[in-house]
mmCIF file of the N, C-alpha and C atoms, coordinates in Angstrom:
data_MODEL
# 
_entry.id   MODEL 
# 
loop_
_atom_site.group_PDB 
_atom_site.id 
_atom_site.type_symbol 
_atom_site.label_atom_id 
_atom_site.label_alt_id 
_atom_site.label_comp_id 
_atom_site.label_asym_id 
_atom_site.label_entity_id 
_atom_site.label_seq_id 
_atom_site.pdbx_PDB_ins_code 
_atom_site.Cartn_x 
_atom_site.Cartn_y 
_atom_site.Cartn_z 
_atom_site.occupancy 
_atom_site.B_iso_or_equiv 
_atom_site.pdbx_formal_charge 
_atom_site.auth_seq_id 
_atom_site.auth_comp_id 
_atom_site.auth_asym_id 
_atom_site.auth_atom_id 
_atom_site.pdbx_PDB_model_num 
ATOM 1   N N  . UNK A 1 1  ? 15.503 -8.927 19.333  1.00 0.00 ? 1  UNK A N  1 
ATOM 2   C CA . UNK A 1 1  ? 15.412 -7.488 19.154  1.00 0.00 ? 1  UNK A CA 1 
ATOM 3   C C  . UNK A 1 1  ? 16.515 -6.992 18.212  1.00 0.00 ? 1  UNK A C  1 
ATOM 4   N N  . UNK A 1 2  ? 17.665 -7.530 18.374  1.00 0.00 ? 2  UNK A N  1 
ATOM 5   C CA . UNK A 1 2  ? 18.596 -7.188 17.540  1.00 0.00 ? 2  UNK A CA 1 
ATOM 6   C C  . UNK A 1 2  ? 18.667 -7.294 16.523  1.00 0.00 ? 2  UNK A C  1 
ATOM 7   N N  . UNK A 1 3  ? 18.259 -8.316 15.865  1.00 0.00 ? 3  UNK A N  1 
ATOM 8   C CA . UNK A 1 3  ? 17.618 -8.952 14.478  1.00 0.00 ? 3  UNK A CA 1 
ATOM 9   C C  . UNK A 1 3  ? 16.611 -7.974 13.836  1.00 0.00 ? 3  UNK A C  1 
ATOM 10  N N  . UNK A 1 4  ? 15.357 -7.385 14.453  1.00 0.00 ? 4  UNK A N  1 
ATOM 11  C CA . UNK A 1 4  ? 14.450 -6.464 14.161  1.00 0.00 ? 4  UNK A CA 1 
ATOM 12  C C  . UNK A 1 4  ? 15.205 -5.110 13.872  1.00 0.00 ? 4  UNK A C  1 
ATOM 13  N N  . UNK A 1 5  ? 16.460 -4.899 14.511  1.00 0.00 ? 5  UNK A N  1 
ATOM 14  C CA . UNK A 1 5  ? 17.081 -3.392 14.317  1.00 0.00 ? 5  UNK A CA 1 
ATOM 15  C C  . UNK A 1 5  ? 17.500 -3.759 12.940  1.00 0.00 ? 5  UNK A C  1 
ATOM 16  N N  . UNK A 1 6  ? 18.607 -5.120 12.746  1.00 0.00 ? 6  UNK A N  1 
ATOM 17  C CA . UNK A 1 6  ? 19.190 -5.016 11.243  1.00 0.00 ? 6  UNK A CA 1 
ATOM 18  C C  . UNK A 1 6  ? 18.178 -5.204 10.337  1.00 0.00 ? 6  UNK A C  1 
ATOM 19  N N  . UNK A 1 7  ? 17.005 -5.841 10.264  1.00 0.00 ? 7  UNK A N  1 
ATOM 20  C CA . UNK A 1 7  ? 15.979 -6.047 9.529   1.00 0.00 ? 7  UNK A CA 1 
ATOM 21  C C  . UNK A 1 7  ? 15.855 -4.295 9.203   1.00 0.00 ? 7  UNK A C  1 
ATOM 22  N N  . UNK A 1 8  ? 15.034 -3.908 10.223  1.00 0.00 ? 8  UNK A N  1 
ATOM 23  C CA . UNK A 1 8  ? 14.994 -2.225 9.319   1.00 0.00 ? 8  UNK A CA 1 
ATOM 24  C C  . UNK A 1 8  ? 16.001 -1.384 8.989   1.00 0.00 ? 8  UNK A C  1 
ATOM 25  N N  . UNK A 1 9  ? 16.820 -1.680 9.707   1.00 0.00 ? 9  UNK A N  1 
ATOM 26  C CA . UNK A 1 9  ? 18.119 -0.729 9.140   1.00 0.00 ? 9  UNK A CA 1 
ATOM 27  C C  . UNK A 1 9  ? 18.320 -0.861 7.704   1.00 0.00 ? 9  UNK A C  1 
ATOM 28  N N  . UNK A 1 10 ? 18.366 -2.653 7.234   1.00 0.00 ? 10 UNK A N  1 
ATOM 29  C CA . UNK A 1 10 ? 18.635 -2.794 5.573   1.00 0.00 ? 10 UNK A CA 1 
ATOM 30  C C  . UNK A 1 10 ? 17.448 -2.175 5.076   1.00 0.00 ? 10 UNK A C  1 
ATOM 31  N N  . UNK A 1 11 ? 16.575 -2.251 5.395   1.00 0.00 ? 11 UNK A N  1 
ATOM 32  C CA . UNK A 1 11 ? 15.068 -1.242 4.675   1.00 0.00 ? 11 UNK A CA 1 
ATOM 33  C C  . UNK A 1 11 ? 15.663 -0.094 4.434   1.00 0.00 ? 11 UNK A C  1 
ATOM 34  N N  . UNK A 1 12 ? 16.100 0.533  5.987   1.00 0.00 ? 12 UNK A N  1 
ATOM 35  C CA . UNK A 1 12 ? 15.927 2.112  6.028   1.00 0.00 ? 12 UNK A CA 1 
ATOM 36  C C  . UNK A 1 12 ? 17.218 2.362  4.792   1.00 0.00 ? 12 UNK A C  1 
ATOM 37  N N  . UNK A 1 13 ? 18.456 1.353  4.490   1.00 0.00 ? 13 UNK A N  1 
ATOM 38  C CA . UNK A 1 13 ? 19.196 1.865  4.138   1.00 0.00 ? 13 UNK A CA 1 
ATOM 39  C C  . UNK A 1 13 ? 18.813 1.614  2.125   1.00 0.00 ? 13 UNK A C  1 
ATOM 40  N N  . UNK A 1 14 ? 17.731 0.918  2.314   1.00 0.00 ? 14 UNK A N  1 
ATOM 41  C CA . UNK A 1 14 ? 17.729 0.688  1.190   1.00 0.00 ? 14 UNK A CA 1 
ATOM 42  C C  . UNK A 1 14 ? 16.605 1.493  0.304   1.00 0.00 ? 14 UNK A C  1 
ATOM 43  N N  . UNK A 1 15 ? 15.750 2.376  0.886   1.00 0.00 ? 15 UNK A N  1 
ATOM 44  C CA . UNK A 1 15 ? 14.522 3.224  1.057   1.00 0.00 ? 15 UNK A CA 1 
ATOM 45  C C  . UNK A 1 15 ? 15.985 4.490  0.964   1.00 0.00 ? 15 UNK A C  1 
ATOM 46  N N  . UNK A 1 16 ? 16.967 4.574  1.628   1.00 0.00 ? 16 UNK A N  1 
ATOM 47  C CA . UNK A 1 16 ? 17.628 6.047  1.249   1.00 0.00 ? 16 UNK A CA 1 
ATOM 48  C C  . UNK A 1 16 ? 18.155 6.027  -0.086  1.00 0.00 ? 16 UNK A C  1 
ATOM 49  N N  . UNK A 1 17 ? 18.280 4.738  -0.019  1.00 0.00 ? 17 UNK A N  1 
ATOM 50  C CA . UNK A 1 17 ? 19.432 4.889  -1.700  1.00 0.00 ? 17 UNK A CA 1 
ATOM 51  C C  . UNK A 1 17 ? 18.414 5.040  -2.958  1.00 0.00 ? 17 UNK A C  1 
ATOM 52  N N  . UNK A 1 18 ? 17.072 4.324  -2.820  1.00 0.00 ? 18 UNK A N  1 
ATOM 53  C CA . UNK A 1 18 ? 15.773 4.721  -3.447  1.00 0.00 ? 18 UNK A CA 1 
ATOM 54  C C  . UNK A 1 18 ? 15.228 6.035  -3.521  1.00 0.00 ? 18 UNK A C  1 
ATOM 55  N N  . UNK A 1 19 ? 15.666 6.858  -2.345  1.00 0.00 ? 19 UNK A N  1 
ATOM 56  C CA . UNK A 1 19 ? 14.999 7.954  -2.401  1.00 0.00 ? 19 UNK A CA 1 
ATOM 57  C C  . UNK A 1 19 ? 16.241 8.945  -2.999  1.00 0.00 ? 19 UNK A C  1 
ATOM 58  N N  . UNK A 1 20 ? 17.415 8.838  -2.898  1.00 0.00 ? 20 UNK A N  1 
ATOM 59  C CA . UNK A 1 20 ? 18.447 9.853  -3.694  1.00 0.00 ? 20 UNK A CA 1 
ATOM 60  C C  . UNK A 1 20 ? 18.641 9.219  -5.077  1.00 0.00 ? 20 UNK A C  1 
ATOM 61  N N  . UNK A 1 21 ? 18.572 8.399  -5.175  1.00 0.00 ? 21 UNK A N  1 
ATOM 62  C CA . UNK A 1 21 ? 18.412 8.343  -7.262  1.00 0.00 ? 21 UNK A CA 1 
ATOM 63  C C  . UNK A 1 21 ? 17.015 8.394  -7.829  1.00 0.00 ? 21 UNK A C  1 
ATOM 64  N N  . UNK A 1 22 ? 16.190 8.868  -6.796  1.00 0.00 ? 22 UNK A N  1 
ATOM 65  C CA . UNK A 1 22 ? 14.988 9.084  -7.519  1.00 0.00 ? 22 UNK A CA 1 
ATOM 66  C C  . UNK A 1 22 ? 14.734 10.891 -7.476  1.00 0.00 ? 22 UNK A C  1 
ATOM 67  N N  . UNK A 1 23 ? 15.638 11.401 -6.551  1.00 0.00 ? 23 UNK A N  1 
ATOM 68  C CA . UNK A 1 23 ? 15.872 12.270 -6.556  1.00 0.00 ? 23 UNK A CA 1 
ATOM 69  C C  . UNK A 1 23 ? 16.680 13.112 -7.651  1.00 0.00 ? 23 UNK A C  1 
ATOM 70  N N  . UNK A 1 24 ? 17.477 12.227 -7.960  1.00 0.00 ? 24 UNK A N  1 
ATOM 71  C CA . UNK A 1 24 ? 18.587 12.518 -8.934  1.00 0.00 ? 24 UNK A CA 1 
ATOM 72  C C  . UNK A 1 24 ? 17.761 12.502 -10.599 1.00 0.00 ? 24 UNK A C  1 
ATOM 73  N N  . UNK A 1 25 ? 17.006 11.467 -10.447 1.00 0.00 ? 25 UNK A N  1 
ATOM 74  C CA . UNK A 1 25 ? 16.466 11.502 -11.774 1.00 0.00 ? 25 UNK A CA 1 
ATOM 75  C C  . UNK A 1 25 ? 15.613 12.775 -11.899 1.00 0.00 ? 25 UNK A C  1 
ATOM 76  N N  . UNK A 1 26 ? 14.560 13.429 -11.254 1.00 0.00 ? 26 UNK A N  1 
ATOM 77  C CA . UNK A 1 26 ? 13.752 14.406 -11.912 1.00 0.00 ? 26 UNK A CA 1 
ATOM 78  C C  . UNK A 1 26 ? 14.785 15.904 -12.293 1.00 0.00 ? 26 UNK A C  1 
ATOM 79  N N  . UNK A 1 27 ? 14.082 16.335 -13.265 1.00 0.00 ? 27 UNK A N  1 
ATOM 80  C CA . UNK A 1 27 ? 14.387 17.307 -13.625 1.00 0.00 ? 27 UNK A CA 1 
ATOM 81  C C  . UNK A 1 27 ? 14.595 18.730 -13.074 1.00 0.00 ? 27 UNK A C  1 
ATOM 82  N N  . UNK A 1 28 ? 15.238 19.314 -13.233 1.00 0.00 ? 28 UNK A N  1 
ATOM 83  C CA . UNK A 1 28 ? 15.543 20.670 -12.369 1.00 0.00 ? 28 UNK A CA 1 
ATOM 84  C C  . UNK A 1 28 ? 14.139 21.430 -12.747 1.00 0.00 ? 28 UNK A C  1 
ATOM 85  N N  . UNK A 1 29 ? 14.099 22.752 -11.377 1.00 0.00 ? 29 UNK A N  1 
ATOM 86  C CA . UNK A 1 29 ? 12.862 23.493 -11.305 1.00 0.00 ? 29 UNK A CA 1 
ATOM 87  C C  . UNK A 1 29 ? 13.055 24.623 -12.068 1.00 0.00 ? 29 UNK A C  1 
ATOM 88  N N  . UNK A 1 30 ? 14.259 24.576 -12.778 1.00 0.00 ? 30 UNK A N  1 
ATOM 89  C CA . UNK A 1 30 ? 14.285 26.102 -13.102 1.00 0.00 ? 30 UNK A CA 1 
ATOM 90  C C  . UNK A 1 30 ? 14.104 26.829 -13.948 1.00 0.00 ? 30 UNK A C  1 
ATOM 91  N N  . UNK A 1 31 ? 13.054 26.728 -14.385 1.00 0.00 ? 31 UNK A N  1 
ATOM 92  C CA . UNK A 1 31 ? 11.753 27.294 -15.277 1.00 0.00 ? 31 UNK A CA 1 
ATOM 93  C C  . UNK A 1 31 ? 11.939 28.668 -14.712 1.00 0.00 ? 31 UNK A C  1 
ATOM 94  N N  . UNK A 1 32 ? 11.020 28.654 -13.297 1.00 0.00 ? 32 UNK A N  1 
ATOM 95  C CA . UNK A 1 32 ? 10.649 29.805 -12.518 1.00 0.00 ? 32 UNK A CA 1 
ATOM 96  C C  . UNK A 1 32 ? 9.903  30.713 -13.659 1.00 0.00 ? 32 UNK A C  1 
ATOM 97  N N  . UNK A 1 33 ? 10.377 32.033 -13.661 1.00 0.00 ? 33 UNK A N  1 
ATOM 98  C CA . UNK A 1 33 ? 9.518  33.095 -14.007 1.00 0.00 ? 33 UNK A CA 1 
ATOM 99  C C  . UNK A 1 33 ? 9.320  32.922 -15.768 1.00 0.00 ? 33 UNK A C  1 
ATOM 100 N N  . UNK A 1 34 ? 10.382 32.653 -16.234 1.00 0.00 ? 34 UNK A N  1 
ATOM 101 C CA . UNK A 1 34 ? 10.401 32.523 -17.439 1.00 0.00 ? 34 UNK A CA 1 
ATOM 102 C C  . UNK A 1 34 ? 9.508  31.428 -17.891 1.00 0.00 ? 34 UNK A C  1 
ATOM 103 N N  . UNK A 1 35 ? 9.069  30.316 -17.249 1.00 0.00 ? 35 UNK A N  1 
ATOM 104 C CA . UNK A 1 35 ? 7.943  29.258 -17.208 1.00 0.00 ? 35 UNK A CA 1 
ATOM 105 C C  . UNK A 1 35 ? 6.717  29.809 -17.302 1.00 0.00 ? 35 UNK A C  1 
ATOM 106 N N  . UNK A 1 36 ? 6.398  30.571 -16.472 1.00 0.00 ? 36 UNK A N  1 
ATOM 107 C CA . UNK A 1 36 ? 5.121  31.160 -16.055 1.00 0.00 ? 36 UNK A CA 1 
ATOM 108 C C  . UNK A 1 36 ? 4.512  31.953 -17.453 1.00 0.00 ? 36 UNK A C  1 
ATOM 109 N N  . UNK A 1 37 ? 6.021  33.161 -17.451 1.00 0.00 ? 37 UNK A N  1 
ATOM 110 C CA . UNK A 1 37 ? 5.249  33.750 -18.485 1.00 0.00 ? 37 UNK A CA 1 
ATOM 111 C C  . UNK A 1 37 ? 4.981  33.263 -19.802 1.00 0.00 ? 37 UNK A C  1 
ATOM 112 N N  . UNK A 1 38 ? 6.080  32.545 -20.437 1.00 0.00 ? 38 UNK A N  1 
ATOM 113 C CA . UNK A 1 38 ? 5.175  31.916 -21.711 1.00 0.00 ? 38 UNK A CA 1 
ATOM 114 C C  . UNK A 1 38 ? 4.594  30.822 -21.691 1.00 0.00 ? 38 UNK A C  1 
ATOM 115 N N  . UNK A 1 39 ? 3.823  30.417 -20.732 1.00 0.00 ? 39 UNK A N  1 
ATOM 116 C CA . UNK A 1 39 ? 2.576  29.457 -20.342 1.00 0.00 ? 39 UNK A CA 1 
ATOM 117 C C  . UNK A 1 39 ? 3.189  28.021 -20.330 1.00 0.00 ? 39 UNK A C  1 
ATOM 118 N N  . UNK A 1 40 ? 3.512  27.609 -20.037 1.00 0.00 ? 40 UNK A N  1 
ATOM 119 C CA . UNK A 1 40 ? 4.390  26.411 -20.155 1.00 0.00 ? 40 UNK A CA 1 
ATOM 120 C C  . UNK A 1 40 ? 3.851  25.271 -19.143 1.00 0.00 ? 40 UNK A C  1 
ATOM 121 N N  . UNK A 1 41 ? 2.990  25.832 -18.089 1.00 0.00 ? 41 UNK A N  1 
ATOM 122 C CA . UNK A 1 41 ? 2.064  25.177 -17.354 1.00 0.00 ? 41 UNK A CA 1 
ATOM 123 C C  . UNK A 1 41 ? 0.505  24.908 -17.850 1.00 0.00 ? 41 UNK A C  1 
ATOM 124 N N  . UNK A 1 42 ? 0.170  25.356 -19.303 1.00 0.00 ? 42 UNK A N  1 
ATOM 125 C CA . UNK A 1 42 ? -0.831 25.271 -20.205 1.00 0.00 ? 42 UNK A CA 1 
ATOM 126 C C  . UNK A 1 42 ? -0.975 24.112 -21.276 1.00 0.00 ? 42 UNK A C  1 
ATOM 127 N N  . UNK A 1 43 ? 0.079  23.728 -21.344 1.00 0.00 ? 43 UNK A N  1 
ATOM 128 C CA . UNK A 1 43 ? 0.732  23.025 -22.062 1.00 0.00 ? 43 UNK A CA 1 
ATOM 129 C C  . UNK A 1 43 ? 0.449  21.194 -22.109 1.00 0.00 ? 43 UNK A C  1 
ATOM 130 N N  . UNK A 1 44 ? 0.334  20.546 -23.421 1.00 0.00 ? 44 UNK A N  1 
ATOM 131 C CA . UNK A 1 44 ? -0.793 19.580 -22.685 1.00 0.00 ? 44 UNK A CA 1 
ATOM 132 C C  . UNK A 1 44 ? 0.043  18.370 -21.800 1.00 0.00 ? 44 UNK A C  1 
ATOM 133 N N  . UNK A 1 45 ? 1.422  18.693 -21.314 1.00 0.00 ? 45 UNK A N  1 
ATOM 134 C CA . UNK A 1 45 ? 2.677  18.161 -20.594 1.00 0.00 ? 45 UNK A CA 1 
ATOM 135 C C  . UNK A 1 45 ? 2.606  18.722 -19.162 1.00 0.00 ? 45 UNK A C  1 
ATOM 136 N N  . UNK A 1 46 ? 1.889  19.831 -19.263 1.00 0.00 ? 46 UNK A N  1 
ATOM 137 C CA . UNK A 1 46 ? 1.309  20.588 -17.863 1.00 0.00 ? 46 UNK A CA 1 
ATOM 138 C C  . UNK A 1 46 ? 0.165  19.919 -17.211 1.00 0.00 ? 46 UNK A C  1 
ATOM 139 N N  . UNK A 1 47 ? -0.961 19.918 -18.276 1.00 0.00 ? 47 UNK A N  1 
ATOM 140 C CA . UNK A 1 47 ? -1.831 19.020 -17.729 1.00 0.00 ? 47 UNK A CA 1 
ATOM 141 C C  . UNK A 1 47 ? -1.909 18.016 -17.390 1.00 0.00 ? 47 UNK A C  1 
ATOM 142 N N  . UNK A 1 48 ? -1.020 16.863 -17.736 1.00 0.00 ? 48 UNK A N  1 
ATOM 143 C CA . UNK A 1 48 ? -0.868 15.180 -17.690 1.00 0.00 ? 48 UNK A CA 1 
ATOM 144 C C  . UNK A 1 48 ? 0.642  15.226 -16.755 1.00 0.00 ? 48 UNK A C  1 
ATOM 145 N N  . UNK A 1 49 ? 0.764  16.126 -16.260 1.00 0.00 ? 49 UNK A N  1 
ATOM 146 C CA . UNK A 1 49 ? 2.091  15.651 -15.582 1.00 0.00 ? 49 UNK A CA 1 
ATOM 147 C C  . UNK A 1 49 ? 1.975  14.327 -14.451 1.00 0.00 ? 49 UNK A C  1 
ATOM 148 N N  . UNK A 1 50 ? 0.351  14.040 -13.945 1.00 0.00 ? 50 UNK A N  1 
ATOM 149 C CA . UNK A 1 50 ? 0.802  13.094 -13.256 1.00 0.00 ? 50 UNK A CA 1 
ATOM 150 C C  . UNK A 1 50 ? 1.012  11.531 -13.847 1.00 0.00 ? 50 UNK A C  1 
ATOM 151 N N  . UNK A 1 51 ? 0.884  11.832 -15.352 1.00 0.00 ? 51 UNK A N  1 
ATOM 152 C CA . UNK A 1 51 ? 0.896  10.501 -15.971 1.00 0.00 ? 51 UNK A CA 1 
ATOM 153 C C  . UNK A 1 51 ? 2.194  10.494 -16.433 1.00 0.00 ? 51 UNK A C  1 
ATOM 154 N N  . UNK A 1 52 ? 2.964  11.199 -16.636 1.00 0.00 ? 52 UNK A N  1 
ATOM 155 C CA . UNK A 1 52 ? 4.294  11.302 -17.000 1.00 0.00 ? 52 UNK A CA 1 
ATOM 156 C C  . UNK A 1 52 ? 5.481  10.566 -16.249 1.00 0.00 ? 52 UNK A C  1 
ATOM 157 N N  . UNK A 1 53 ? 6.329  10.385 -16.441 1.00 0.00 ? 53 UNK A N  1 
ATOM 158 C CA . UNK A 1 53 ? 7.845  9.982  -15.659 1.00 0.00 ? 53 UNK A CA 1 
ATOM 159 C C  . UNK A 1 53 ? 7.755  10.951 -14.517 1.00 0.00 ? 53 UNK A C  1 
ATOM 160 N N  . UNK A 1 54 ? 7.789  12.333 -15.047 1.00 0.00 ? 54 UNK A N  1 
ATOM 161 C CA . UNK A 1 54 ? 7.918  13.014 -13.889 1.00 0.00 ? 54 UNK A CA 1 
ATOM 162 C C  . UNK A 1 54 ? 7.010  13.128 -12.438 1.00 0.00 ? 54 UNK A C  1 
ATOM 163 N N  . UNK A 1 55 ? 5.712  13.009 -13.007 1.00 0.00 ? 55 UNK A N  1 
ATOM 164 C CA . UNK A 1 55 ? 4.651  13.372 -12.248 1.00 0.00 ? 55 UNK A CA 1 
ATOM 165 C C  . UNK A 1 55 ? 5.091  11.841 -11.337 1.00 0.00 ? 55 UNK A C  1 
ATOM 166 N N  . UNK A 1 56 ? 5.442  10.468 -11.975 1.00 0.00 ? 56 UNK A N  1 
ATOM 167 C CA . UNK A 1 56 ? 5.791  9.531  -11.563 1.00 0.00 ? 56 UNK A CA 1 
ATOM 168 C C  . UNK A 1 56 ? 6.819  9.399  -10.696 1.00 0.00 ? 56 UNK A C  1 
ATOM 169 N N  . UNK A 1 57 ? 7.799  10.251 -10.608 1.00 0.00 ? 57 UNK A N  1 
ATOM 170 C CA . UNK A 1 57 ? 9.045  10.676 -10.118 1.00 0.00 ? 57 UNK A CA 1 
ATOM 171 C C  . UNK A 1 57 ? 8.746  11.235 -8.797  1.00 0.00 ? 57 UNK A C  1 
ATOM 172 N N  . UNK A 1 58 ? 7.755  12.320 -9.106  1.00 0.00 ? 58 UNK A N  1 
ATOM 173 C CA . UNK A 1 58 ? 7.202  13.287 -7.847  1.00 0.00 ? 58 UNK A CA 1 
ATOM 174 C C  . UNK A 1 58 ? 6.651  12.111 -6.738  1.00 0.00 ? 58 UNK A C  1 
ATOM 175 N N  . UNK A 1 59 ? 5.994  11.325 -7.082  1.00 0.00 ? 59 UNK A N  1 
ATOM 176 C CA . UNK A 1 59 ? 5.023  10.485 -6.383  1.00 0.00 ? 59 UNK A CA 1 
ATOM 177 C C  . UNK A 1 59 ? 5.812  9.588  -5.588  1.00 0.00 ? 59 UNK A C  1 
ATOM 178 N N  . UNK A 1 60 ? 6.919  9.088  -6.421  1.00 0.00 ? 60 UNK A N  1 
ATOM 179 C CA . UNK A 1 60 ? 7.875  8.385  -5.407  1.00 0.00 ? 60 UNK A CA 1 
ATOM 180 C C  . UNK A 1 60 ? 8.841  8.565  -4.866  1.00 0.00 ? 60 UNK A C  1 
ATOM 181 N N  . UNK A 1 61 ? 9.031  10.284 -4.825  1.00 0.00 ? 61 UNK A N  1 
ATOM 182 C CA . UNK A 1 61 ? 10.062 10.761 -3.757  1.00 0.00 ? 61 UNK A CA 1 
ATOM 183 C C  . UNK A 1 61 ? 8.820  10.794 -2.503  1.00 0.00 ? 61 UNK A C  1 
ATOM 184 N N  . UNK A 1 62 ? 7.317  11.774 -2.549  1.00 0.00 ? 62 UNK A N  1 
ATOM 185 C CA . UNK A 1 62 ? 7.087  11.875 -1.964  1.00 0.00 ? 62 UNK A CA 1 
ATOM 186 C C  . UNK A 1 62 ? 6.502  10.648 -0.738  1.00 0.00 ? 62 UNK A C  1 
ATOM 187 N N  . UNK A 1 63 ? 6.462  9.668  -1.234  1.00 0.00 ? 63 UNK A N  1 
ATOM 188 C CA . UNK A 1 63 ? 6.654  8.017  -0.397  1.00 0.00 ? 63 UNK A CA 1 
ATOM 189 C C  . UNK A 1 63 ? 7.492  7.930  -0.112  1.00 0.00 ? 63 UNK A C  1 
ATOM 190 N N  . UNK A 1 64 ? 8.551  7.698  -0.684  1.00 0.00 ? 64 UNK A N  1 
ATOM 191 C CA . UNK A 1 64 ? 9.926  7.614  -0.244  1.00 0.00 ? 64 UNK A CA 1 
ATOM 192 C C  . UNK A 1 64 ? 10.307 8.509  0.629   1.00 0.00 ? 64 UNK A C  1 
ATOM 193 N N  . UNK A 1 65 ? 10.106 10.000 0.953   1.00 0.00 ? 65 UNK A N  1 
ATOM 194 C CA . UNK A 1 65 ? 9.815  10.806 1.993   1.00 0.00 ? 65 UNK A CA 1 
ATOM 195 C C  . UNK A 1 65 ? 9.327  10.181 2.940   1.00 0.00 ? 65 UNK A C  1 
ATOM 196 N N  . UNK A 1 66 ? 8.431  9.912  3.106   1.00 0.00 ? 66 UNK A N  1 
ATOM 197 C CA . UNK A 1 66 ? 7.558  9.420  3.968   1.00 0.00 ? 66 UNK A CA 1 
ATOM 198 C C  . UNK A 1 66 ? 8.138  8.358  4.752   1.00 0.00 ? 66 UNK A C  1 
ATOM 199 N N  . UNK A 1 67 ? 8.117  7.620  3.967   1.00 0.00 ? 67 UNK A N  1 
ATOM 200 C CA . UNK A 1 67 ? 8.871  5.807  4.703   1.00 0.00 ? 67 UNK A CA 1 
ATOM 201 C C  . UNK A 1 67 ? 10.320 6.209  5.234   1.00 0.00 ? 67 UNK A C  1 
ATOM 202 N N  . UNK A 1 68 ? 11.087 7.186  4.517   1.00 0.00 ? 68 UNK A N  1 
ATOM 203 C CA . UNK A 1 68 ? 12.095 7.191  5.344   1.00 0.00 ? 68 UNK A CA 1 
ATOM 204 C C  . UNK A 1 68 ? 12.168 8.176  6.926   1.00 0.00 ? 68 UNK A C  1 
ATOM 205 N N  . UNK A 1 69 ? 10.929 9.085  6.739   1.00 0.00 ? 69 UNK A N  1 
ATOM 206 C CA . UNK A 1 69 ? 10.812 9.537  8.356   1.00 0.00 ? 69 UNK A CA 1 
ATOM 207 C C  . UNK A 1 69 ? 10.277 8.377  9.305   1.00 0.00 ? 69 UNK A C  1 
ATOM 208 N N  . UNK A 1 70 ? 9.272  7.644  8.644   1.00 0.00 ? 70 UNK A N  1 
ATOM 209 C CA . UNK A 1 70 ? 9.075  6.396  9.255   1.00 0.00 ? 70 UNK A CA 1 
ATOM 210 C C  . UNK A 1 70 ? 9.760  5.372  9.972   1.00 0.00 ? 70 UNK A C  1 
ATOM 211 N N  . UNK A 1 71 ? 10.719 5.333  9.040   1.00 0.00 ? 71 UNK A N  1 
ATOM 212 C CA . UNK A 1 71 ? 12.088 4.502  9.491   1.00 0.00 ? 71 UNK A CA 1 
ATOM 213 C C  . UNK A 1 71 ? 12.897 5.194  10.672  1.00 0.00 ? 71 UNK A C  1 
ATOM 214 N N  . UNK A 1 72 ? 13.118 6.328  10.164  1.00 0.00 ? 72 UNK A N  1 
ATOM 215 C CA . UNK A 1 72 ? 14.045 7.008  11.446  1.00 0.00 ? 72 UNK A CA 1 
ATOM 216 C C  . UNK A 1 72 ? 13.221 6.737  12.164  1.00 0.00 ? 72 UNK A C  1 
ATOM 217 N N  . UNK A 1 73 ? 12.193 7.477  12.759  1.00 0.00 ? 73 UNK A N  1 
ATOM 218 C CA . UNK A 1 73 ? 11.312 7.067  14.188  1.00 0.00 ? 73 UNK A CA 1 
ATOM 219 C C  . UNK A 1 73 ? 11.343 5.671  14.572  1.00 0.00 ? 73 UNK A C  1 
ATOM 220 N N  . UNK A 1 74 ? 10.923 4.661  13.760  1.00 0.00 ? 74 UNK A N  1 
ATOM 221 C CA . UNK A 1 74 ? 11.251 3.813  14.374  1.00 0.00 ? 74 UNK A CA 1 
ATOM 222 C C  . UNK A 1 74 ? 12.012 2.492  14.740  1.00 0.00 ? 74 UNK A C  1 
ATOM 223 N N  . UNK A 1 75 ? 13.476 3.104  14.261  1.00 0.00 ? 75 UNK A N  1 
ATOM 224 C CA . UNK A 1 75 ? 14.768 3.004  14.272  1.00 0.00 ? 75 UNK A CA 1 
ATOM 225 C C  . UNK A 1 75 ? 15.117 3.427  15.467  1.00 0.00 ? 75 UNK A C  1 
ATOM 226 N N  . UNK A 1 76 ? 14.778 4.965  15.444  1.00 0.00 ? 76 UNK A N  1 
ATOM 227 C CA . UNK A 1 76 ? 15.190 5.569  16.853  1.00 0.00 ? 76 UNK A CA 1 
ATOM 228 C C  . UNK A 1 76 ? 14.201 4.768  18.141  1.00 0.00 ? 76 UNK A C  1 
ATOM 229 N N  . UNK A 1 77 ? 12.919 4.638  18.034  1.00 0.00 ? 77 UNK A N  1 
ATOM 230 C CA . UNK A 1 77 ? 12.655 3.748  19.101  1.00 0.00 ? 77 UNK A CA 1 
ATOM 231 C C  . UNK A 1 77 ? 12.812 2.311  19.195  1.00 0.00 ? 77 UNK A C  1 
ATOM 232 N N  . UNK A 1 78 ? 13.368 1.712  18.460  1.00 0.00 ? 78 UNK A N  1 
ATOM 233 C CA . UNK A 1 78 ? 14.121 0.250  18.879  1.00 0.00 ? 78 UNK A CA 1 
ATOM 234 C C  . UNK A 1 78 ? 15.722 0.421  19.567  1.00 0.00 ? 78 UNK A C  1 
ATOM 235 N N  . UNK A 1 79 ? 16.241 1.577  19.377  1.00 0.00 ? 79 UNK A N  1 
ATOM 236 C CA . UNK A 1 79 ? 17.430 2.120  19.495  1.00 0.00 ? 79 UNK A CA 1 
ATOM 237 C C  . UNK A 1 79 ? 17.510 2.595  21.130  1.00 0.00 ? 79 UNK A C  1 
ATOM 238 N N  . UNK A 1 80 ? 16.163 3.092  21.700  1.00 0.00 ? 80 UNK A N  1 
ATOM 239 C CA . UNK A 1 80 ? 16.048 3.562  22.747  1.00 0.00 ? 80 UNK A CA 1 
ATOM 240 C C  . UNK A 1 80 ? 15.213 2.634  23.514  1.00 0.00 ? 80 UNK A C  1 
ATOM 241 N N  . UNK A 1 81 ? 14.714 1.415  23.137  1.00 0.00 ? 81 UNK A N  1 
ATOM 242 C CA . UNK A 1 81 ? 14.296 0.544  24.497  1.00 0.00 ? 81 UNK A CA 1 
ATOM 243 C C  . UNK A 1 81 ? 14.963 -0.413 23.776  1.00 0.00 ? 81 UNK A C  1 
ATOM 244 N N  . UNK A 1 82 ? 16.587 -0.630 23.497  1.00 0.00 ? 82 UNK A N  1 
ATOM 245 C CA . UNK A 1 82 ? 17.050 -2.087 23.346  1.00 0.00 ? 82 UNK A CA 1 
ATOM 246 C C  . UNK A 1 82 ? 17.683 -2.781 24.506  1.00 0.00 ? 82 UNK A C  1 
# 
């Protein structure tokens, strides 16, 4: 059992460090209003964003999201019937 905790722990710890420099890489949001109004979401970088770095970026925080709530849960339940 103990073996199974460090087994995911190096995951979980290695899924966080994946998920904050992938974090780090995308670009800031702060377009906001000034985005909107001169169409900048029209744009043919608007349309293909999921083929882009970024759109690529988005996709693997939001996994990386994922797997790391995964991990906590069940981290926390090897943690609580060891």
């Amino acid at each position: 059992m103990d073996t199974l905790i460090i087994v995911v722990g190096v995951i979980y710890f290695i899924i966080c460090a994946a998920l904050i420099t992938v974090v780090l890489l995308q670009k800031g949001k702060a377009a906001g209003l000034s985005g909107a109004i001169s169409g900048a979401g029209e744009s043919y970088w608007g349309k293909n964003k999921a083929r882009s770095m970024e759109g690529k970026l988005d996709n693997l925080t939001k996994v990386g999201a994922v797997l790391f709530i995964v991990l906590s849960v069940v981290l926390s339940l090897l943690f609580k019937f060891r």
